[in-house]
N, C-alpha and C positions, 0 to 999 in steps of 0.2 A: 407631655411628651411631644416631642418635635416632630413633624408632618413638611416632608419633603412635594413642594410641587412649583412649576416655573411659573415666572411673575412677569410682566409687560419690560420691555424695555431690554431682550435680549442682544447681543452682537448681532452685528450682520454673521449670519450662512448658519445661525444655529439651530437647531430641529427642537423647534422650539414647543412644538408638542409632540408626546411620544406616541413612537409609531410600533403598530404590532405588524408583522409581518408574516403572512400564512395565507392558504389559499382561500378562496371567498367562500367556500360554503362553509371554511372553520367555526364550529361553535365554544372551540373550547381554547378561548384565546388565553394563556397565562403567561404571558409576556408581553413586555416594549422594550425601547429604548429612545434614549433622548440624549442628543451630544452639543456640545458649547465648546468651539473653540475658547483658548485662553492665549495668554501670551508667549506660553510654553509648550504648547498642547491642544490637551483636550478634556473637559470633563465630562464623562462616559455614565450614565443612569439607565442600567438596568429595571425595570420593575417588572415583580414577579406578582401576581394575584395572592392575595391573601385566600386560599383555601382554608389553614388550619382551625380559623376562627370559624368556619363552617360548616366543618365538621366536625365532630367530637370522637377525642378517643375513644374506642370500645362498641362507638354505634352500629348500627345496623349497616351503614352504607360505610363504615371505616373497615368492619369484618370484611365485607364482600370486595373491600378496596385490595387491600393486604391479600386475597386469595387469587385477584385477577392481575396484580403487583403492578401493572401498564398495562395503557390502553392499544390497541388491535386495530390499526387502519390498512388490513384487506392480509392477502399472503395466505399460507394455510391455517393461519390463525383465526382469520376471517376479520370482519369488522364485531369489535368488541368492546365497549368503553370500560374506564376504569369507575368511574362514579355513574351514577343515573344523570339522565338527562336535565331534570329538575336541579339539582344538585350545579352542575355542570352553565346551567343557563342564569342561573341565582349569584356563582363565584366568580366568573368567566371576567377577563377584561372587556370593556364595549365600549365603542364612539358613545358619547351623548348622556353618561352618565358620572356620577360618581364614584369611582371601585377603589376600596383598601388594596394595599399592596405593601409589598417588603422592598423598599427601596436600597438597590445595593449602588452606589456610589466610588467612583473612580478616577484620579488623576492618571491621565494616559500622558505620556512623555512623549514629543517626534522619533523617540526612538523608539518607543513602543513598550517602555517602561510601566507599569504598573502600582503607584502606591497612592498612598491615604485615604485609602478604603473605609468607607465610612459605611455603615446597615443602620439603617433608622425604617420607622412604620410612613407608611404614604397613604398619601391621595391622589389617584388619579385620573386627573380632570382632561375633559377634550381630546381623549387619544384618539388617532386617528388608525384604519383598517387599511392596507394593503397587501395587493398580492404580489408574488416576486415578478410577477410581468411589469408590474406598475412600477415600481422600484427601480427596476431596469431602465423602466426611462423616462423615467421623471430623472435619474442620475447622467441620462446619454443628453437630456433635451435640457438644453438652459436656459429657456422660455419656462420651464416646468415650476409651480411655484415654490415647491418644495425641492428645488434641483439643488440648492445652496446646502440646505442640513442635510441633504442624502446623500450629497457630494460628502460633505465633512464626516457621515457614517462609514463611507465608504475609505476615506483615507484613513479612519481610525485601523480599520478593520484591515488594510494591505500594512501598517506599521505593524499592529501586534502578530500579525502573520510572519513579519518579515521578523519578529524580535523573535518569536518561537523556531522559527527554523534557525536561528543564529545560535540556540540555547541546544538546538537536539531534537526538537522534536519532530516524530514525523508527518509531516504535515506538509501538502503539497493539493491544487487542485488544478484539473485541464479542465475549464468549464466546456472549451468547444467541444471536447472527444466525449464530454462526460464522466471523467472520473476522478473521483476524490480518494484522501485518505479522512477516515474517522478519527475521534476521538482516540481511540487505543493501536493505530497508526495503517490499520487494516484499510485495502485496496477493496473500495467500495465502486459501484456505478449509480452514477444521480437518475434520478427521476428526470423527465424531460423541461418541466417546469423549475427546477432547479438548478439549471443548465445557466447562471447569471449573476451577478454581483450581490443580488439581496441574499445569495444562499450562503456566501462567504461574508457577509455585513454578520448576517445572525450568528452563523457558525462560531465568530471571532467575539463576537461579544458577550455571548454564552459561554464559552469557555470561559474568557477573561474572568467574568461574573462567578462562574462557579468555582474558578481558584483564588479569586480575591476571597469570598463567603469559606474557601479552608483555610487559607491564612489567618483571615479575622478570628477563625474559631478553636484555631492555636491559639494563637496568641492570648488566647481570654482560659486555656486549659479547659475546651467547651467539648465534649464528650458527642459526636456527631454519628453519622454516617460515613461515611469515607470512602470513595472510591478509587482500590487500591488496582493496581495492573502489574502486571509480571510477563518476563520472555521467557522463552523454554529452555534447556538447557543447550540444545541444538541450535538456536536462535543465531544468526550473526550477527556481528560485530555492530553495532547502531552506526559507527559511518560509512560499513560495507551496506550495510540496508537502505541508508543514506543515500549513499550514492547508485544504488541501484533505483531508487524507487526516482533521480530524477532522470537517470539515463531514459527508464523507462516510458516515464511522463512527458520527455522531450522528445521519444520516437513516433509517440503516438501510435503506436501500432498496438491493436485490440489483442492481437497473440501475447505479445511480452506481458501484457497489463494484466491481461486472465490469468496468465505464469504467475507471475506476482502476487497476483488478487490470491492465489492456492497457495503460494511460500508465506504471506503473512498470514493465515489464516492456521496453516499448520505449526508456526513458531511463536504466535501471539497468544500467549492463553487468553483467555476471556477476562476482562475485567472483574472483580468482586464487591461486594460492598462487607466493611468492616467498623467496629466503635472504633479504632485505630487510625491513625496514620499511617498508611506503609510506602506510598509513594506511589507515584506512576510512569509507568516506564516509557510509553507511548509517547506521552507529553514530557517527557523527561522533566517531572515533578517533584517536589519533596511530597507532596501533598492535593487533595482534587476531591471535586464532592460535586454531586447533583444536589442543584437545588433551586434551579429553573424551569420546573415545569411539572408543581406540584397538581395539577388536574391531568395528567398524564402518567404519571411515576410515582409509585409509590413512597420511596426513598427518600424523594424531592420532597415528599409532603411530610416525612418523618424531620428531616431537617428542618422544616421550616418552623414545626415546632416547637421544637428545642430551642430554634434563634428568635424565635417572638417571646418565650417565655424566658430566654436570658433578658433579652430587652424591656420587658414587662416586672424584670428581678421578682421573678417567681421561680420556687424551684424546678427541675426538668420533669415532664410527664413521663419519663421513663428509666427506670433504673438501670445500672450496669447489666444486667444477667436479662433484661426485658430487649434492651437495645441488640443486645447479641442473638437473640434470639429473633429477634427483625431482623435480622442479617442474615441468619442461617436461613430461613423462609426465603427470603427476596433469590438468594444463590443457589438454594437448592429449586426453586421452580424456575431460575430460568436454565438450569442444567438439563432440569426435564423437557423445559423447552427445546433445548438441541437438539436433543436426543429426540425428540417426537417431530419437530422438521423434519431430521435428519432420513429417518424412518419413512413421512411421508413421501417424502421427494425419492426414496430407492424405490417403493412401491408404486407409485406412478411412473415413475423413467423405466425403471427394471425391464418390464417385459418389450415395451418399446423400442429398446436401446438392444437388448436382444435380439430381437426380430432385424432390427437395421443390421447390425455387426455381422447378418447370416444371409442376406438378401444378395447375392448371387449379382442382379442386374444392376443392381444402385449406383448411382452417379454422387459420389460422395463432395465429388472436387468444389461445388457450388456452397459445401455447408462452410458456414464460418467457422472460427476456432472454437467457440463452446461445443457447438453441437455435433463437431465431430471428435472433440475429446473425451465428452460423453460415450458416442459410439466406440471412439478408440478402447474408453477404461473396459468398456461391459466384452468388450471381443478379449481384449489380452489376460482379461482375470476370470474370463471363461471360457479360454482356449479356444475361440470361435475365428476360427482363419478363414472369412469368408475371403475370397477370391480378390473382388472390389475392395472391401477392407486393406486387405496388405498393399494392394497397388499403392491404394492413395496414400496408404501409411510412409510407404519406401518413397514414392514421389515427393510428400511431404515433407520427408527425413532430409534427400538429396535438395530440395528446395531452403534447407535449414528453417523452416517452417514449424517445426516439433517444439515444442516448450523441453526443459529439462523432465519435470514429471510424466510428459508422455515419452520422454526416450528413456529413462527408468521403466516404463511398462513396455515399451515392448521388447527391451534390452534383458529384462531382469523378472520377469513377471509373465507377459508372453512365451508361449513354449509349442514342439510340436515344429515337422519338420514345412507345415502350412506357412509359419510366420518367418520363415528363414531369408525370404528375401526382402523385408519390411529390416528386419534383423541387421543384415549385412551389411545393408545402407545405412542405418542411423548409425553403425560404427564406422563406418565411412566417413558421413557428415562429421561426426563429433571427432576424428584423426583430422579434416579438414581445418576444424577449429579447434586445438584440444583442449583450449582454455574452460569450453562447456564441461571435459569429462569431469572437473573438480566439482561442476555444481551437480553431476549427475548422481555422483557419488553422493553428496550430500543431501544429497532430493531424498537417496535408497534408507540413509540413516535414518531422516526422519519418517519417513513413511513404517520403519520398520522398530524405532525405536530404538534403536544402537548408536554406539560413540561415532562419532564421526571417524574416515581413515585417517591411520597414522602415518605419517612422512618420515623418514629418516633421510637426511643432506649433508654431503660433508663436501668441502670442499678446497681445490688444490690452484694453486697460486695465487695474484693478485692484481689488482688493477683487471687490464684489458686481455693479461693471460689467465686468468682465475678459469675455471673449471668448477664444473658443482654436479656430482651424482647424489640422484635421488631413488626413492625406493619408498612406495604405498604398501599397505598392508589394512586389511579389513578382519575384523574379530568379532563374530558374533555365536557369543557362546562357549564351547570349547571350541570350534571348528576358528581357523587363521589361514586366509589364504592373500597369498602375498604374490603381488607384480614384478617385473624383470626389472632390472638395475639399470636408470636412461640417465645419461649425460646430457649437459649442455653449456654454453657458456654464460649463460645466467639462472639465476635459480629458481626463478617461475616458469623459465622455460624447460628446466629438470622435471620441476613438481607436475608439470602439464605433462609432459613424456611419462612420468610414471604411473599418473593417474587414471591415463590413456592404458597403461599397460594393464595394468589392475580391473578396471571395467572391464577388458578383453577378457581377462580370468575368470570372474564372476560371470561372465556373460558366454564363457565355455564358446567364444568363435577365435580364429586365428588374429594375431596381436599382431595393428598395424600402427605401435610403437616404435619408436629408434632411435637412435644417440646424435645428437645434432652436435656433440663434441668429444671428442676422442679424450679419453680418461686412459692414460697410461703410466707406468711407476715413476717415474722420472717428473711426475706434474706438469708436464710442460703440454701447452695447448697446442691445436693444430698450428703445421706450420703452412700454410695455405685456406684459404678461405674459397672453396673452390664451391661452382653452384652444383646444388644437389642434384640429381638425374630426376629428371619431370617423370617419366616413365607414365602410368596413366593416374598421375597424383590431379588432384584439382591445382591450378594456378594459385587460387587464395592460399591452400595448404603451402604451395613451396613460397610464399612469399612470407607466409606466416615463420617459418624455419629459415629464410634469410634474414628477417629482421633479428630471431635469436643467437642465429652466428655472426650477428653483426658486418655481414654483408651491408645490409642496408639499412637506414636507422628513420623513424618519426613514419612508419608506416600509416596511414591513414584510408577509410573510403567515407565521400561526403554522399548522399544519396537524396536525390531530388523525386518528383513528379510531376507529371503536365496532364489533361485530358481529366475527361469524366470518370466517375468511377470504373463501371464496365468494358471502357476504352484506356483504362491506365496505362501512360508509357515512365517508368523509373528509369532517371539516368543516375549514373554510376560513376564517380573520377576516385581513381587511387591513384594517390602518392607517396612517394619517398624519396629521402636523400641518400645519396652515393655517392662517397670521395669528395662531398658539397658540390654539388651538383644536384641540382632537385630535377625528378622526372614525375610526372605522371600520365596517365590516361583515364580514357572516359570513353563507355556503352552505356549504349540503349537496349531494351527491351523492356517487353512485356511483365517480366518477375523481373522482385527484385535481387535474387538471389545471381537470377542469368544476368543480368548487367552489374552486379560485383564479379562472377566469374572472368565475364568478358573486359571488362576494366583490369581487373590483376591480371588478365593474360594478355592485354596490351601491355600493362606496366612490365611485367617479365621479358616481354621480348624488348623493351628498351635498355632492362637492366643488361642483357644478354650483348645489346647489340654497346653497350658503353663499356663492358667490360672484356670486348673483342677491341674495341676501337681503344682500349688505355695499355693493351699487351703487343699492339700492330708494330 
């Protein structure tokens, strides 16, 4: 049998012994990699520790493996291994010795291509130990002696990055802010140490690794583990997610990102493991399987099984109806997992978060977005209209600061005539932009489990006179309650107007919807484009309803900063064009909410003063 391991005489820059990557006091190291440039590429060498030769099916430490399914490093899980120590220090990869391993093998393409995936048994000699600090710069420092193969780990690992998000997948990382997306496309926050290049080297080549190891076990009709992923029915569109998740990742603001972090979490079911293929949606996969990090997972070590004893041409250790029943176990405990965080974490915050929501004197305005969404959830689904609370709620609201899910609480879920002026304003805010009401609505379905609202649009003329009424409707049950009929002369700008209308309904306050285009029998659109009455409307809001009546077109605000945190100044420039003519302006302040207002309300009085001086 063939024994994969690198021999003297490598290219310059290749990593020419493999490197495990984990933080130093790791004892349970079940991974490397090692990469060689080619002519073309790269070849990519996964190796994964031979556990299943160490363990035996049925044993005492495989029972207790299967019951604890992975290993517990801290959380309310606590610290908890999946094997014994012994076990663990016996199977483990280490510098300075000999260790079996399941060598998975890769041609990686500059494109970031993937084939001739080769799985053979290994030996692996001379690996070397680093932790992602090290990594980090040994790849920054080009005196570092291993800067050349870490350099070339690292190019592997930004191609197949770059090839997966070309294919769909969601996957996206802000090392500086800290936040990633996972495997199943979920808006994750890294550990501190994580925060760097080695966390995307592994990331990328672990996957790789474990979708080359499904393909391979297709292609051989190899009866596996599989881990399949699925989106809700609620779920949007994978290039509206798409696009949302790098809008967000590009704004860096920790509010949008915790939004997010709660929209995929509620639309992403949880991965499952299955004998089947069924795909995965996250990686937008035909197919995906753990099978990197069998002293961790128990899944991992069920695969590896299977593919040592395909390789070994012995039959599999487990029958059709045994393997499924590994499945069923591995998904029903970590269901109970959820469910028992889930539970933790309300009995530890609950009364806390109560007590905050009713505290009379508290200074909310200093918490960040978690910890006052927290406070927000526990006051609006317990009717606790402390005083403080709704201030900073309606402050927050008018500061457009509110995520979609917390302007669904306190729009739709808050009640009581306490929350009324927290209330009034986030309908405010959301008539200011009313592009948010379509996502607020959609927050309320999934939260509630109902279809999303239905639109009906019809619309009258064409070209530049077209006209388009729109009309929301929400169903839940036998109860239908349905929004006022809004015009506009584009059709997102209808669906925003009625969407607007419809929240107002559900939300039992007065409707500050309205027709940004005149729908009369005859089809024919305004004949004047006349600016709307500012009256005590926000600036952004009427500029938002001149770009729909096409008054002014390529509306924009770019938004900067300068100073230290605490000393923040955001500047603010909107612009657009009119009659081709381009206008903008630019404020300062303190939020950044107040320096977009005050930038649209420069830009308005230019449009004001261009559209006096073109009538003079």
């Amino acid at each position: 049998m063939s024994r994969v391991q690198f021999t003297a005489g490598s290219p310059v820059g290749a990593l020419t012994d493999p490197v495990m990557i984990d933080s130093k006091e790791t004892v349970d190291r079940d991974d490397a990699i090692a990469v060689h440039p080619t002519s073309d590429g790269w070849r990519l060498t996964v190796y994964v520790a031979d556990v299943a030769s160490g363990v035996a099916l049925g044993s005492d430490a495989d029972r207790k493996a299967l019951r604890r399914r992975e290993s517990a490093y801290g959380g309310w899980r606590g610290r908890a291994k999946m094997l014994p120590r012994p076990v663990e220090d016996r199977l483990t990869l280490a510098p300075g010795r000999a260790c079996p391993a399941l060598a998975v093998q890769m041609k990686v393409g500059r494109d970031g291509s993937v084939n001739h995936v080769e799985v053979e048994r290994a030996t692996v000699r001379g690996a070397l130990a680093m932790d992602h600090a090290e990594v980090a710069a040994a790849v920054r420092n080009s005196d570092h002696p291993l800067h050349a193969g870490l350099r070339q780990a690292a190019a592997v690992s930004e191609v197949l990055l770059a090839r997966r998000r070309e294919h769909g997948a969601l996957a996206l990382y802000d090392l500086l802010s800290g936040w990633a997306t996972d495997e199943d496309g979920t808006v994750v926050r890294l550990a501190s140490f994580e925060r760097n290049i080695a966390y995307v080297i592994v990331q990328e080549c672990m996957i790789a690794a474990n979708t080359a190891l499904a393909g391979w076990a297709a292609e051989r009709d190899l009866p596996v583990l599989f881990r399949n992923h699925s989106a809700s029915k609620v779920a949007p569109p994978r290039d509206v997610l798409l696009h949302d998740l790098d809008l967000a990742f590009t704004a860096r603001s920790d509010a949008r990102l915790a939004a997010l972090q709660q929209r995929t979490l509620m639309t992403l079911r949880a991965a499952e493991y299955a004998p089947f293929m069924g795909g995965h949606w996250g990686l937008n996969l035909p197919g995906y399987l753990h099978g990197t990090s069998p002293l961790r997972r128990y899944a991992d070590l069920v695969v590896q099984r299977i593919i040592l004893s395909h390789l070994d041409k012995t039959a599999s250790p487990y029958s059709a109806d045994e393997l499924h029943a590994v499945a069923q176990a591995l998904n029903d405990g970590a269901r109970q997992d959820r469910e028992a965080e889930s539970e933790s974490r309300k009995s530890v915050t609950h009364s806390r978060t109560r007590r905050a929501a009713a505290d009379d004197s508290a200074d909310y305005s200093r918490l960040d977005s978690a910890a006052f969404h927290a406070i927000l959830k526990r006051g609006c689904k317990e009717q606790i209209a402390g005083p403080s609370l709704v201030d900073e709620a309606a402050r927050r609201a008018a500061d457009q600061n509110l995520t979609s899910l917390e302007q669904q609480l306190v729009l739709l879920v808050a009640g009581g005539a306490g929350w009324q002026p927290a209330r009034v304003a986030c309908l405010q805010a959301i008539a200011a932009s009313p592009e948010t009401a379509v996502s607020v609505l959609s927050v309320h379905a999934q939260v509630n489990g109902c279809e999303l609202p239905e639109f009906t649009v019809e619309a009258r003329g064409q070209g530049h006179d077209a006209v388009f009424r729109a009309q929301a409707s929400w169903t839940s049950g036998d109860d239908q309650v349905t929004g006022a009929e809004r015009s506009a002369s584009t059709k997102k700008g209808a669906r925003h107007q009625a969407a607007l209308s419809l929240l107002a309904r559900l939300a039992d306050l007065p409707d500050p919807s309205r027709d940004l285009a005149s729908w009369d029998r005859t089809g024919a659109a305004p004949a004047s484009k006349a600016l709307p009455p500012a009256e005590d409307r926000s600036p952004v809001s009427v500029l938002n309803e001149l770009e729909q009546t096409r008054v002014i077109t390529g509306l924009t605000y770019g938004m900067s900063s300068d100073g230290p945190g605490h000393q923040m100044v955001f500047s603010c420039t909107a612009r657009a064009d009119m009659g081709g003519q381009s206008l903008s302006a630019t404020a300062s302040a303190t939020k950044k909410a107040t320096a977009k207002a005050n930038a649209a309300d420069g830009l308005l009085t230019q449009i004001r003063a261009a559209r006096t001086e073109s009538h003079a």
